[in-house]
C-alpha atoms as an extended CHARMM CRD file, in Angstrom:
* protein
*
        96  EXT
         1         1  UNK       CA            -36.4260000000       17.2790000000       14.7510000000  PROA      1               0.0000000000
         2         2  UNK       CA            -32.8380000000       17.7760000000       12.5230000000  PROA      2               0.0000000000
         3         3  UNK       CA            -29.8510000000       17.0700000000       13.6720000000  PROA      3               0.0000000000
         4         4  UNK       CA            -28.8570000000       20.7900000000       14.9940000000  PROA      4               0.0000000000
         5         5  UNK       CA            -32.1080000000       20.6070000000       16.8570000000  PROA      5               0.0000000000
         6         6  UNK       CA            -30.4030000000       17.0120000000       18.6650000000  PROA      6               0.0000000000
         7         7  UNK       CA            -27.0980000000       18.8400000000       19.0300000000  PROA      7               0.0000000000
         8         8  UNK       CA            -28.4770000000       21.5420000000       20.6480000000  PROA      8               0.0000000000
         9         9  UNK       CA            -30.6090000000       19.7800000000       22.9550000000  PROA      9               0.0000000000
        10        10  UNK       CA            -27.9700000000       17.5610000000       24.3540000000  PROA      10              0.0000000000
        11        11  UNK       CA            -25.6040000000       20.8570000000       24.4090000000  PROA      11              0.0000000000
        12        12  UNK       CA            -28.3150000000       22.1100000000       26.5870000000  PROA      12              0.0000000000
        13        13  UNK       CA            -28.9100000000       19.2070000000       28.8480000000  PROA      13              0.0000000000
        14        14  UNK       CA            -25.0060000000       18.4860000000       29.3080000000  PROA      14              0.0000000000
        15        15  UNK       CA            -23.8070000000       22.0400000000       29.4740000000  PROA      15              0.0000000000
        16        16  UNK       CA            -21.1270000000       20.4640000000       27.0550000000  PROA      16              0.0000000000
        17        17  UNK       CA            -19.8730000000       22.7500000000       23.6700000000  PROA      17              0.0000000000
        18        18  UNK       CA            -22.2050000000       22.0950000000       20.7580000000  PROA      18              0.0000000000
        19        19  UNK       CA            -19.1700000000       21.7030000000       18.5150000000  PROA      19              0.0000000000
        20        20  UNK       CA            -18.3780000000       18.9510000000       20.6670000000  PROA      20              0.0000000000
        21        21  UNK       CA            -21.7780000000       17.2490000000       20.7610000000  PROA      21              0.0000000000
        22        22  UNK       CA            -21.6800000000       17.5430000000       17.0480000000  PROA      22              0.0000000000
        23        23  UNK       CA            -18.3960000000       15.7930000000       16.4540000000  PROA      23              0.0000000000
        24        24  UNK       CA            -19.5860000000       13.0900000000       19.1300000000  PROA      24              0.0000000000
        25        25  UNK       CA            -23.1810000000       12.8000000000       16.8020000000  PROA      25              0.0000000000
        26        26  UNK       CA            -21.6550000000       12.6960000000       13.9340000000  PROA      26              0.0000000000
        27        27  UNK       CA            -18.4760000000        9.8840000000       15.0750000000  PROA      27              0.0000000000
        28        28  UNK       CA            -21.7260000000        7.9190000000       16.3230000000  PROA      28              0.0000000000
        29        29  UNK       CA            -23.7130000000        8.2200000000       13.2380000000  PROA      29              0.0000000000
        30        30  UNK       CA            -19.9290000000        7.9190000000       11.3870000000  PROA      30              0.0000000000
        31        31  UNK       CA            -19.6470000000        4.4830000000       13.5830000000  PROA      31              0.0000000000
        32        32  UNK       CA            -23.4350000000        3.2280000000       12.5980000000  PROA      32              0.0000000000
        33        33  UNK       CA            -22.8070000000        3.9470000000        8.3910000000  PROA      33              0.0000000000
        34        34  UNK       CA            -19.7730000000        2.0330000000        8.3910000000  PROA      34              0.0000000000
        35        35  UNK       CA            -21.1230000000       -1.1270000000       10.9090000000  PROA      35              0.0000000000
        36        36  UNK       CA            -24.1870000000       -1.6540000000        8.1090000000  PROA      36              0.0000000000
        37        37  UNK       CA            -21.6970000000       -1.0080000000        5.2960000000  PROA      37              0.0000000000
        38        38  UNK       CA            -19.8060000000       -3.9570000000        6.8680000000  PROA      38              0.0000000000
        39        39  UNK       CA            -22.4340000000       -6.0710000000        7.2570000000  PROA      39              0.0000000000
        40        40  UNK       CA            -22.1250000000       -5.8380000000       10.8710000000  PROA      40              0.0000000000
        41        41  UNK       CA            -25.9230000000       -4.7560000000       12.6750000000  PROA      41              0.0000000000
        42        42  UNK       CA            -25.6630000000       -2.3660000000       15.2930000000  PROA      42              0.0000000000
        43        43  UNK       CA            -27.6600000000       -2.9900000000       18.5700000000  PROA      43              0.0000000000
        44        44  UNK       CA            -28.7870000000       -0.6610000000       21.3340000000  PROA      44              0.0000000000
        45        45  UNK       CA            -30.3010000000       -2.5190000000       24.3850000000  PROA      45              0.0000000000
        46        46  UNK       CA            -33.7400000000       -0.2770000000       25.3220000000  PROA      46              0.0000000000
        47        47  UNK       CA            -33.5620000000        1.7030000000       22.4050000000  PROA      47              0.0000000000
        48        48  UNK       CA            -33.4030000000       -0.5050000000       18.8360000000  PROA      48              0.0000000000
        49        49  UNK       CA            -31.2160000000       -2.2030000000       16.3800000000  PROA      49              0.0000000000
        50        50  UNK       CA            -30.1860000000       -0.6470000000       13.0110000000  PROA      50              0.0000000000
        51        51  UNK       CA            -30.1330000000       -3.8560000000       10.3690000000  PROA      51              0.0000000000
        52        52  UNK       CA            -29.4220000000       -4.5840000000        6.8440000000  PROA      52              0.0000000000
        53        53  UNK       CA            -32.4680000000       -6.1790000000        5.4140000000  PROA      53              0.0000000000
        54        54  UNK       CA            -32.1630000000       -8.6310000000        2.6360000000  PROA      54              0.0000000000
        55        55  UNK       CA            -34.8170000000       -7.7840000000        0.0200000000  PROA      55              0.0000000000
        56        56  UNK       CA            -35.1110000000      -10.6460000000       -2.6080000000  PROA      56              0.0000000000
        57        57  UNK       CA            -34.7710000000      -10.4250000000       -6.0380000000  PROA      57              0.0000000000
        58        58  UNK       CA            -38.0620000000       -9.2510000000       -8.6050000000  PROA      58              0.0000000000
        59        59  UNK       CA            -39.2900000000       -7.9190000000      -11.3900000000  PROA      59              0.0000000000
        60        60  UNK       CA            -40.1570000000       -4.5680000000      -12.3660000000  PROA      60              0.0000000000
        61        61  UNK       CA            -41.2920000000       -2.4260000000      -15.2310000000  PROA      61              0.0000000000
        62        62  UNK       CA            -40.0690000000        0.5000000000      -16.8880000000  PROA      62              0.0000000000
        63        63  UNK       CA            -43.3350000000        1.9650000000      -17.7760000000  PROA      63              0.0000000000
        64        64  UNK       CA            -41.4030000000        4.7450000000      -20.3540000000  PROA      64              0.0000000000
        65        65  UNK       CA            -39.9580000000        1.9010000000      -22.5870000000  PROA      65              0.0000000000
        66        66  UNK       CA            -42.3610000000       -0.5430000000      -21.7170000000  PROA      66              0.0000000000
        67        67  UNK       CA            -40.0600000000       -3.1920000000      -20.9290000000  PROA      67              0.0000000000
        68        68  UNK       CA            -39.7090000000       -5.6420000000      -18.0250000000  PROA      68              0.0000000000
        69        69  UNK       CA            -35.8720000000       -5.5310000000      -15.6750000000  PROA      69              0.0000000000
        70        70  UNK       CA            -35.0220000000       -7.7380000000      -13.4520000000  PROA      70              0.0000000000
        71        71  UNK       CA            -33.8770000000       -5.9630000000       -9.6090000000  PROA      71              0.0000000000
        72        72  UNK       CA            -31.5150000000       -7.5830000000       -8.1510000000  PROA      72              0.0000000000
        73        73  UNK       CA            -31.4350000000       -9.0590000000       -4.3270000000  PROA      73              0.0000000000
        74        74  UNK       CA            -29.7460000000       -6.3570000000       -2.5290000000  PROA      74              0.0000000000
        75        75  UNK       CA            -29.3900000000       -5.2160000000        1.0650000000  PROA      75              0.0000000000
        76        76  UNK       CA            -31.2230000000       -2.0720000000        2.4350000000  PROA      76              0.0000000000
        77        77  UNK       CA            -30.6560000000       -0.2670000000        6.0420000000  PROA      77              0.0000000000
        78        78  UNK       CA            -33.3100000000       -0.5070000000        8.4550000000  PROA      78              0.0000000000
        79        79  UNK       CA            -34.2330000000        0.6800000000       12.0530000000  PROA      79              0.0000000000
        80        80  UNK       CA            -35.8880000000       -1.9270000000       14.5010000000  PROA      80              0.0000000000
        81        81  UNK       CA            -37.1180000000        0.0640000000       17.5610000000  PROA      81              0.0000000000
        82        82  UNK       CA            -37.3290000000       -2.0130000000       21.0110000000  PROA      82              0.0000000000
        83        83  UNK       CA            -40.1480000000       -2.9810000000       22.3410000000  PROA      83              0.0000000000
        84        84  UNK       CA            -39.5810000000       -0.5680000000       25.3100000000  PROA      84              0.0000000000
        85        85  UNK       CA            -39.1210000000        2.4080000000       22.9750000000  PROA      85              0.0000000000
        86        86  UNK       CA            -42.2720000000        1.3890000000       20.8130000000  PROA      86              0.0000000000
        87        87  UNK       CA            -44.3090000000        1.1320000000       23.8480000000  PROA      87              0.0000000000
        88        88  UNK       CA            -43.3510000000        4.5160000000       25.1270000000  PROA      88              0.0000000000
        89        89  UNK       CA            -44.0130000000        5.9460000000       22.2750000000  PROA      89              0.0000000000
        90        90  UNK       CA            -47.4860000000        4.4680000000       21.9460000000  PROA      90              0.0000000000
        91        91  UNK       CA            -48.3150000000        5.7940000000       25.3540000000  PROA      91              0.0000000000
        92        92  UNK       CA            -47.2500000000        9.5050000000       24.9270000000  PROA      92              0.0000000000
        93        93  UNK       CA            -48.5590000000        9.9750000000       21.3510000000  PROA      93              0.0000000000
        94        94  UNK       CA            -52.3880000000       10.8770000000       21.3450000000  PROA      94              0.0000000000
        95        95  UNK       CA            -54.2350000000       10.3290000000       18.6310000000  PROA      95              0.0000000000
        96        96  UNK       CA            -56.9930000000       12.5650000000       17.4870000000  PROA      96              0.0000000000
């Protein structure tokens, strides 16, 4: 599902504009980015948390030059889903 495919379904189930429903997506999506770029996570009760995750410093290779580098800690954007949300999900999705 893409983003015009959300727009359009809310649209559709709120009989509002779609150009409206997109501004409000993107101002919430707008709100989200800049919350994480902050440092600030962003919680949803029944639906998840969006969280910077700390991921420690180690060492890599550059397999071209053959050399080892050193990556830096740094801080990566993640999505936690509730447990709510993960167990509705289990129960609709069949497998096989």
């Amino acid at each position: 599902m893409t983003k015009a495919d959300i727009v359009s379904e809310i649209a559709n189930q709120t009989g509002i504009e779609k150009i409206a429903v997109q501004a409000t997506v993107e101002a919430f999506m707008g709100s989200i980015k800049n919350s994480l770029e902050n440092g600030e996570n962003v919680y949803l009760r029944g639906f998840g948390s969006f969280i910077n995750k700390k991921r420690a410093e180690k060492t890599g290779r550059n397999i071209s030059k053959n050399t080892t580098i050193i990556i830096p800690a740094h801080y990566i954007p993640a999505f936690k889903p509730s447990k709510t949300f993960s167990e509705e999900v289990k129960k609709s999705i069949k497998v096989g």
